[in-house]
N, CA, C and O atoms as a GROMACS GRO file, in nm:
protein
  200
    1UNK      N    1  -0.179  -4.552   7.490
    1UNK     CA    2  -0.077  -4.458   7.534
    1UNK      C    3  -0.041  -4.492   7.678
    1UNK      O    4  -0.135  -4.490   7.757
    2UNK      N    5   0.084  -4.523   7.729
    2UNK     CA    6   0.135  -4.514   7.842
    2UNK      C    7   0.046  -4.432   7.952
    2UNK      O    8  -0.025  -4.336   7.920
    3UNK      N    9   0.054  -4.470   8.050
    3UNK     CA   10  -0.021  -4.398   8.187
    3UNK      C   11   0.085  -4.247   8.214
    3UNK      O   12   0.069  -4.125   8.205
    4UNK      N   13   0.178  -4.328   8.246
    4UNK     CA   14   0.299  -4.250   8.320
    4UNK      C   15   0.380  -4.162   8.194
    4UNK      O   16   0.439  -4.238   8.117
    5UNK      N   17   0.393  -4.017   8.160
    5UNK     CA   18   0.349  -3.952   8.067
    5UNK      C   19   0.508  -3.816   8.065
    5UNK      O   20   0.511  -3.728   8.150
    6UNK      N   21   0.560  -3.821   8.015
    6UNK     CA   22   0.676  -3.687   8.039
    6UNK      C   23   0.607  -3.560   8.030
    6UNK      O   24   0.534  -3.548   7.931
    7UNK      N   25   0.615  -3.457   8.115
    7UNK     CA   26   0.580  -3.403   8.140
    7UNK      C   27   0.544  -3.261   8.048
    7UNK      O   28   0.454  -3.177   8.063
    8UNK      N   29   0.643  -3.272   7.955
    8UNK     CA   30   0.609  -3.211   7.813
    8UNK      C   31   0.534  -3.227   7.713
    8UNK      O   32   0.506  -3.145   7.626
    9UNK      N   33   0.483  -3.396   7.733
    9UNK     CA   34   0.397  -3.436   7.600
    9UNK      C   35   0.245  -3.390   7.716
    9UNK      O   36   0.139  -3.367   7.658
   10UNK      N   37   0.246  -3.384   7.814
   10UNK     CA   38   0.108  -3.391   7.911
   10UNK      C   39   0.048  -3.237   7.868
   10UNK      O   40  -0.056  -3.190   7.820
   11UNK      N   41   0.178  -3.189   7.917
   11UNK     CA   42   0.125  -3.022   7.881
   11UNK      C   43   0.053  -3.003   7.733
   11UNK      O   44  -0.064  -2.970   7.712
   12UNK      N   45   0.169  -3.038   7.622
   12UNK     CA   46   0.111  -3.064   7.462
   12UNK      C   47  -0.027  -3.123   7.477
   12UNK      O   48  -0.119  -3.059   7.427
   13UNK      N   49  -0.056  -3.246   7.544
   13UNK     CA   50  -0.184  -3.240   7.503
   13UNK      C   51  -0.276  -3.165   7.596
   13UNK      O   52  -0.388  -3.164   7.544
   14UNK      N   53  -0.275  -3.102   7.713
   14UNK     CA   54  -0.322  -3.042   7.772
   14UNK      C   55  -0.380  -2.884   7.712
   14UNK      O   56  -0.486  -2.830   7.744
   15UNK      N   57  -0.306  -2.846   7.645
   15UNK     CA   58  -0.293  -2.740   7.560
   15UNK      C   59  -0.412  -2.782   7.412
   15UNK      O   60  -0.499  -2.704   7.373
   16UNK      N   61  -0.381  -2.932   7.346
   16UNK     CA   62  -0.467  -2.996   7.278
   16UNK      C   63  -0.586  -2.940   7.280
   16UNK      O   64  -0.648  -2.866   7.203
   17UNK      N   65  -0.612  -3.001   7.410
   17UNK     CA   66  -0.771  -2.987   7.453
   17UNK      C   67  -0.843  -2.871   7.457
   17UNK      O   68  -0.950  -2.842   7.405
   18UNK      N   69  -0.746  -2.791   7.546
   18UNK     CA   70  -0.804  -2.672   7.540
   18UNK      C   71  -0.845  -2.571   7.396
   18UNK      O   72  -0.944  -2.503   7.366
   19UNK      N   73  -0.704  -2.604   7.321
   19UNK     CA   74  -0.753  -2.516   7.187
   19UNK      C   75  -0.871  -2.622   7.122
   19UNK      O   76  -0.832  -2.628   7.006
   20UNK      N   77  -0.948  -2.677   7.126
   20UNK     CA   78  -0.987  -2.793   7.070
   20UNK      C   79  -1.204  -2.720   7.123
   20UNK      O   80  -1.311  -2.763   7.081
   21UNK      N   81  -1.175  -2.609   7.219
   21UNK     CA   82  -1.277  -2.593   7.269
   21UNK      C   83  -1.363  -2.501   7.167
   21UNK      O   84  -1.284  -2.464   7.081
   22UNK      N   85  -1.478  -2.454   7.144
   22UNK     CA   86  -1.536  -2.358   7.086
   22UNK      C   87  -1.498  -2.236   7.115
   22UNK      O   88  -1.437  -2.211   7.219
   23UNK      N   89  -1.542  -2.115   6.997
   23UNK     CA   90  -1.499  -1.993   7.027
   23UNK      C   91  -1.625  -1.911   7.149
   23UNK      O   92  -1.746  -1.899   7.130
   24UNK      N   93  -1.551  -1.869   7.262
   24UNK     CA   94  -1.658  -1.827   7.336
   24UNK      C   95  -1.768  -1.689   7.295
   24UNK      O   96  -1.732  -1.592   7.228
   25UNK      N   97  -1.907  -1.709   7.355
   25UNK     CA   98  -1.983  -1.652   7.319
   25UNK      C   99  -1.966  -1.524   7.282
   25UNK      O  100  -1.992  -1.477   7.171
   26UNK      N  101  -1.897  -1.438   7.426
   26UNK     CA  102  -1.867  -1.295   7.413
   26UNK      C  103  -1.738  -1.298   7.321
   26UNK      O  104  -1.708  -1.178   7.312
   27UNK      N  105  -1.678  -1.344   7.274
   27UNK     CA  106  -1.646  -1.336   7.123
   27UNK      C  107  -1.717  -1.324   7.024
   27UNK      O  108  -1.676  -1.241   6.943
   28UNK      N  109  -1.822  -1.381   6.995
   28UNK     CA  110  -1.870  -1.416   6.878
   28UNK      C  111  -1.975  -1.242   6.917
   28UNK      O  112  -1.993  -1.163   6.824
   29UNK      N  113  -2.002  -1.228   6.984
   29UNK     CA  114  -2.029  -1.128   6.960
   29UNK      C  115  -2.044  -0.983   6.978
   29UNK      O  116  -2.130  -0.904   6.939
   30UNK      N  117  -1.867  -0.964   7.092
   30UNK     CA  118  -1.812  -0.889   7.037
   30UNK      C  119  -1.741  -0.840   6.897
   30UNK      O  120  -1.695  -0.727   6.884
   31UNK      N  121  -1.740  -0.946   6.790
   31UNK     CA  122  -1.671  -0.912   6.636
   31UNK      C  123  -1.798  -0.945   6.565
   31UNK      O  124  -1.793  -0.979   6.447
   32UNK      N  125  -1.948  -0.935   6.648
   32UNK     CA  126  -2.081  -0.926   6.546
   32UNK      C  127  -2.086  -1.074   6.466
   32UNK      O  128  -2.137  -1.068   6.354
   33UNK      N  129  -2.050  -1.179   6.500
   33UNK     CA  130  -2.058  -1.288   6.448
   33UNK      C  131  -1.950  -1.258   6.337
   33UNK      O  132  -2.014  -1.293   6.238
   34UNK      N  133  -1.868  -1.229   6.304
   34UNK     CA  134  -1.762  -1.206   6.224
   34UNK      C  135  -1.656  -1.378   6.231
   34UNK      O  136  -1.609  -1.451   6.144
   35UNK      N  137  -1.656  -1.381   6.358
   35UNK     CA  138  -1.568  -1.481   6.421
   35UNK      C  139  -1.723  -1.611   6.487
   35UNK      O  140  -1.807  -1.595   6.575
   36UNK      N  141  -1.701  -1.704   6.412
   36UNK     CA  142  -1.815  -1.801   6.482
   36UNK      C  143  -1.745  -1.920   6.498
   36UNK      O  144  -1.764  -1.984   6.601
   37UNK      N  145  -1.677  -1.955   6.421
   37UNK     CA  146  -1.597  -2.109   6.461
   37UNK      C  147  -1.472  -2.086   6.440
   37UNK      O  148  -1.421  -1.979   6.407
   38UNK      N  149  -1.390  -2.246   6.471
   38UNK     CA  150  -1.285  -2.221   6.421
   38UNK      C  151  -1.235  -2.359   6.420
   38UNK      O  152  -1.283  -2.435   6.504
   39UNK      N  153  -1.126  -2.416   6.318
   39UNK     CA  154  -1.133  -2.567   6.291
   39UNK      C  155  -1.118  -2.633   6.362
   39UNK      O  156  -1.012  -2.632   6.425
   40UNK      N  157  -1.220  -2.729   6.389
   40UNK     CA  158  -1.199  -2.806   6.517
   40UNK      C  159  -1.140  -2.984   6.484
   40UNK      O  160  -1.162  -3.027   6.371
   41UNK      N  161  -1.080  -3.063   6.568
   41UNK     CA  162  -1.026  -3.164   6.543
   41UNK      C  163  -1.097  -3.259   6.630
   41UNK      O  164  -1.131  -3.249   6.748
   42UNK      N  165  -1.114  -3.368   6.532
   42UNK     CA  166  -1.141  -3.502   6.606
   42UNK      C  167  -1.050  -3.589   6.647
   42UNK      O  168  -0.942  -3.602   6.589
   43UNK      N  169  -1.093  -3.667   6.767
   43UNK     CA  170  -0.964  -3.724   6.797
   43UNK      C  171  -0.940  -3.853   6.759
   43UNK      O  172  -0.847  -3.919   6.804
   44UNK      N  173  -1.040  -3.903   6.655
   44UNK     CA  174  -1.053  -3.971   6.573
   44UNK      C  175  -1.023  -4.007   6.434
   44UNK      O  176  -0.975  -4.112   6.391
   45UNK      N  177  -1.078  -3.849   6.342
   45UNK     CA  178  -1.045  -3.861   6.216
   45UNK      C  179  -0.890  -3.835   6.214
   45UNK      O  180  -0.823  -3.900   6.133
   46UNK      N  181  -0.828  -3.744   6.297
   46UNK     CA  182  -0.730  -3.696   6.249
   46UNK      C  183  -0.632  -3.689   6.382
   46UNK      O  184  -0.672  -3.654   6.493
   47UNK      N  185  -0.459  -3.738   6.344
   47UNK     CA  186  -0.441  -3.756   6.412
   47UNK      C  187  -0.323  -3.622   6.495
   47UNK      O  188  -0.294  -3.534   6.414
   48UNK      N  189  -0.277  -3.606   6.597
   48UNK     CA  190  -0.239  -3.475   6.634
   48UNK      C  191  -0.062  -3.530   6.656
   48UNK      O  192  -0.015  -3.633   6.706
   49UNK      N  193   0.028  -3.359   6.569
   49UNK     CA  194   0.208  -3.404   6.584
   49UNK      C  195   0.239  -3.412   6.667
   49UNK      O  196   0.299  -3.306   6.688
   50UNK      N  197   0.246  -3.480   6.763
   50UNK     CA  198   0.306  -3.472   6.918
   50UNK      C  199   0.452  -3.498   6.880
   50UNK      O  200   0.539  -3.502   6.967
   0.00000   0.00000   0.00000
């Protein structure tokens, strides 16, 4: 991927990453473990619509 990046696809993947993180603790149990994961992506197997 190019270095030098438009500034819309940076954000997109910036945004990537972040949803890409685990669900935080005081989530999981504020909803009593109701909520424990959520699908996470590799940046490997699968590839993301930019």
């Amino acid at each position: 991927m190019a270095h030098f990046k438009p500034l819309g696809k940076k954000l997109r993947l910036a945004a990537a990453v972040r949803s890409n993180e685990q669900v935080p603790i005081w989530v999981i149990s504020k909803t009593l473990g109701k909520v424990r994961r959520k699908p996470r992506r590799n940046w490997r197997r699968s590839r993301m619509q930019l």
